[in-house]
C-alpha positions as CSV (number, residue, x, y, z in Angstrom):
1,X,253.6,-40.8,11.2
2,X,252.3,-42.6,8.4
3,X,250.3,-41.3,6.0
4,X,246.8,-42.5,6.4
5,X,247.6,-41.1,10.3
6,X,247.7,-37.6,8.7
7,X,245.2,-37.9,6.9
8,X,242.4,-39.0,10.0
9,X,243.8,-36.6,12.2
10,X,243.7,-33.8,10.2
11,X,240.1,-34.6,9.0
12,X,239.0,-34.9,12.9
13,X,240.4,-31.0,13.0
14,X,238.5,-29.8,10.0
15,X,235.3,-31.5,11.7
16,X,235.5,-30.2,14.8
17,X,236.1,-26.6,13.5
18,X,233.1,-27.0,11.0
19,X,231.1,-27.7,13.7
20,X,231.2,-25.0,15.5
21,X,232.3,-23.6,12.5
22,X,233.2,-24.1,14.3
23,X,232.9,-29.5,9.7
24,X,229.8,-33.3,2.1
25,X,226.5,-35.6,2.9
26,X,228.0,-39.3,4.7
27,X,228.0,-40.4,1.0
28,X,230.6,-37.2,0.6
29,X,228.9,-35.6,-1.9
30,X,227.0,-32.1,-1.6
31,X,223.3,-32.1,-2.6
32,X,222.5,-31.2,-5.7
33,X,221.0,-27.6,-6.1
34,X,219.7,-27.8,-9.4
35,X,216.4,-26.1,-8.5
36,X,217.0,-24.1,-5.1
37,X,215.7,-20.6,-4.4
38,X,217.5,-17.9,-2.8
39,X,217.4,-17.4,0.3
40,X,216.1,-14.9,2.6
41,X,216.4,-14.4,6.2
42,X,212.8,-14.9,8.4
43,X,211.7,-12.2,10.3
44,X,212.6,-12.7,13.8
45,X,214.0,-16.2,12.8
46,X,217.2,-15.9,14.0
47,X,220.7,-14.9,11.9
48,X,220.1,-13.8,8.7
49,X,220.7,-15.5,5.8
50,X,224.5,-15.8,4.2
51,X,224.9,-14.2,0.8
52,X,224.5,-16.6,-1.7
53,X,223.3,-19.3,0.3
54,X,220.7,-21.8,-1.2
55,X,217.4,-23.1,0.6
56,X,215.0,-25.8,0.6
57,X,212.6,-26.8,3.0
58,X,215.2,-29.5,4.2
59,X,218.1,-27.3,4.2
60,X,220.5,-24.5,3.5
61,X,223.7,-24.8,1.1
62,X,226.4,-22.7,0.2
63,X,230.1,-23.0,-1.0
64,X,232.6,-21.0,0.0
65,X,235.9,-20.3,-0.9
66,X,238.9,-20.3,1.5
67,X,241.2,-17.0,0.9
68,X,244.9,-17.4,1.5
69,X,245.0,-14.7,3.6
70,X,242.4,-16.4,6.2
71,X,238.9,-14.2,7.1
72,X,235.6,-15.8,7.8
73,X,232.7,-18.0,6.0
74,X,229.2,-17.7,7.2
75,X,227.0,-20.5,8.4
76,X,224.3,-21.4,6.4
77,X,221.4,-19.6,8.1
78,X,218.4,-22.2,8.5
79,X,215.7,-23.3,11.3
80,X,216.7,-19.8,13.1
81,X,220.1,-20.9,13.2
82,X,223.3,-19.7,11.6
83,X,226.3,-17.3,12.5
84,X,229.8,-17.1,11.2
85,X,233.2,-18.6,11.5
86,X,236.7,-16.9,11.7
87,X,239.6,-19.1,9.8
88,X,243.5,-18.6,9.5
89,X,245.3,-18.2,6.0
90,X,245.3,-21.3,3.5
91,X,248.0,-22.6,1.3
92,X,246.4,-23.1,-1.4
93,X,242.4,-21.6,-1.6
94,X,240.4,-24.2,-1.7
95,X,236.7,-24.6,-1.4
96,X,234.8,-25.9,1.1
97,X,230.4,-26.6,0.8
98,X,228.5,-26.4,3.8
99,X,225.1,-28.1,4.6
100,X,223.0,-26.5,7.5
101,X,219.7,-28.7,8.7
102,X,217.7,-29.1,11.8
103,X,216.2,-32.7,11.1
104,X,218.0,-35.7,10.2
105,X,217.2,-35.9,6.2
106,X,220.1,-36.9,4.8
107,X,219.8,-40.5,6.9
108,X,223.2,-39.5,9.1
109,X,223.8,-41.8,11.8
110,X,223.0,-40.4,14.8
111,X,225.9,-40.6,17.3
112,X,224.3,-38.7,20.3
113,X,221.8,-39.6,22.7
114,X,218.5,-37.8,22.0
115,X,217.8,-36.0,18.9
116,X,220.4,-33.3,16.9
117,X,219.4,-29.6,17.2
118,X,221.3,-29.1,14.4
119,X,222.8,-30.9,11.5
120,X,226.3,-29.4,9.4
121,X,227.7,-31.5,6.9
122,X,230.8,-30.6,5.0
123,X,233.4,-30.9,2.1
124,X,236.3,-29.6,1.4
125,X,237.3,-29.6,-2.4
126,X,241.2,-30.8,-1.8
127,X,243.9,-30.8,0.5
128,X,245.5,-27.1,1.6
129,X,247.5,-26.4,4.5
130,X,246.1,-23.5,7.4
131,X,248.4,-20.8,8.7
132,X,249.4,-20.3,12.2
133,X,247.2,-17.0,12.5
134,X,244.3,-18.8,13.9
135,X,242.0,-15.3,14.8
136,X,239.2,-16.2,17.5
137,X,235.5,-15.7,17.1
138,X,232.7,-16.4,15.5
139,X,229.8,-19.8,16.2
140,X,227.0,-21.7,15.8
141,X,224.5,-18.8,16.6
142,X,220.5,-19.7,18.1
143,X,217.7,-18.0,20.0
144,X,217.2,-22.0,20.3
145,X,220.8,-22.2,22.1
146,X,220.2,-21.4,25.7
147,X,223.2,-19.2,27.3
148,X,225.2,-20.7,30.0
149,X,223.8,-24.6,29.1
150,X,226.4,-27.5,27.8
151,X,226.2,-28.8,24.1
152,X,227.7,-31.6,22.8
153,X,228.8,-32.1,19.6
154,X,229.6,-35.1,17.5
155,X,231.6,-35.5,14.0
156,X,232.0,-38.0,11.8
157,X,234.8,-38.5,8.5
158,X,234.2,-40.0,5.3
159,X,238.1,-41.3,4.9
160,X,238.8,-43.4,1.7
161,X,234.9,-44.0,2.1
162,X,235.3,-45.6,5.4
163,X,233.5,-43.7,7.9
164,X,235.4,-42.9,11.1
165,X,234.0,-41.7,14.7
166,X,235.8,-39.1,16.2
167,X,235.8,-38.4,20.3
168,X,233.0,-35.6,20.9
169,X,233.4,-32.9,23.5
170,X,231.1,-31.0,25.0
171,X,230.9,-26.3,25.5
172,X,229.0,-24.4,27.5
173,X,226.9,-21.4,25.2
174,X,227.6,-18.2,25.9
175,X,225.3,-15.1,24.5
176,X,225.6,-13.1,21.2
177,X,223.4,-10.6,19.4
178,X,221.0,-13.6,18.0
179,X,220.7,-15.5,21.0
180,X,223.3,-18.3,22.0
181,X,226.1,-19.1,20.7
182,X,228.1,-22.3,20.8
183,X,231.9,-20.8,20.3
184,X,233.8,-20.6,17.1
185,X,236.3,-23.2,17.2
186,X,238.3,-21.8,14.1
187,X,241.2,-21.8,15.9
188,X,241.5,-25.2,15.7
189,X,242.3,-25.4,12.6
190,X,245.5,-23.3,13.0
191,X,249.0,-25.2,11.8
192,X,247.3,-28.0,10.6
193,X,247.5,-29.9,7.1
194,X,245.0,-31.7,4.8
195,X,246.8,-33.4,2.8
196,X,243.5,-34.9,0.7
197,X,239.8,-33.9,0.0
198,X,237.3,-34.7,2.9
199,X,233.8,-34.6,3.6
200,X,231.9,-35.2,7.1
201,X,229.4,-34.2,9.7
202,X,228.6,-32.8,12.5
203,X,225.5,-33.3,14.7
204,X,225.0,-30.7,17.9
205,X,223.2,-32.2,20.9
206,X,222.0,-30.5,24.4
207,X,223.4,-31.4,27.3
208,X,226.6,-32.6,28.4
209,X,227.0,-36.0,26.7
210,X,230.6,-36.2,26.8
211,X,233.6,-35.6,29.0
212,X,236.2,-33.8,27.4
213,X,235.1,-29.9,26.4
214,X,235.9,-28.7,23.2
């Protein structure tokens, strides 16, 4: 398998994990944050807010760093939604910035039919390699995110800036403590290799608007 092979497969994976996760703006790079506030979680909003997590009135940052033993990073909480995502071990820690939105700011192309609930961009800082102790758990967590209804989600890679589709797939919600949740899909990322620094996005959409499930 040739390189650049590895490379767009393995970027699919970290996409479709982030986005559920489980997932850089399409440009690749995070937003500045010169100038965020802290945030706080809204009363009633949804998920509270992730320690250390920056907000605007567009968005939610944060950067996280990937332990070598694996665990679990938090969602940016914004727009009432947020949750958390479980991860295996990492060889070596890297970092990876999340961006959580509910309206289309950052110009993303939008690949599904309708309009996005929710918007997660992200980057990873370099390559690392994920262990094969893939825990379940964890998701994209809404009172917005109706149990027992399909969502579909759609990613897309920012590869040697060329931008590249991937397939979507489609999960049916089930219920947590903050309302729905769309299933943590951290276990995707179990055995697999980045050999190189990516960025991407994900885009959530209701319905079932593909025909393969996650």
């Amino acid at each position: 398998m040739s390189r650049t092979n590895i490379v767009i497969r393995s970027a699919a994976v970290l996409l479709a994990s982030g986005m559920l996760a489980a997932c850089g703006q399409h440009s690749g790079a995070l937003p500045p944050a010169a100038g965020l506030q802290q945030a706080t979680a809204l009363p009633d909003a949804g998920p509270p807010a992730c320690k250390g997590q920056k907000t605007t009135g567009k968005y939610a940052s944060l950067t996280v760093t990937l332990s070598t033993k694996g665990g679990s990073f938090c969602i940016p909480a914004f727009g009432g939604f947020g949750g958390k995502v479980k991860y295996p071990s990492v060889n070596p820690s890297v970092k990876l910035g999340l961006i959580s939105s509910t309206t289309d700011y950052a110009h993303l192309p939008e690949l599904g039919s309708g309009t996005a609930i929710f918007y997660l961009q992200l980057a990873l800082s370099s390559g690392t390699t994920f262990g094969a102790n893939a825990p379940a758990g964890g998701g994209l967590t809404s009172k917005k995110i109706v149990p027992g209804k399909p969502y579909t989600a759609f990613g897309e890679a920012i590869i040697y800036s060329i931008p590249l589709k991937f397939s979507p797939c489609y999960t049916i919600a089930g219920k947590g403590k903050y309302g729905g949740v769309i299933g943590g899909l951290g276990t995707l990322l179990k055995n697999q290799s980045i050999p190189v620094k990516a960025s991407g996005f994900i885009e959530i959409y209701s319905g079932k608007q593909a025909a393969s499930k996650c």
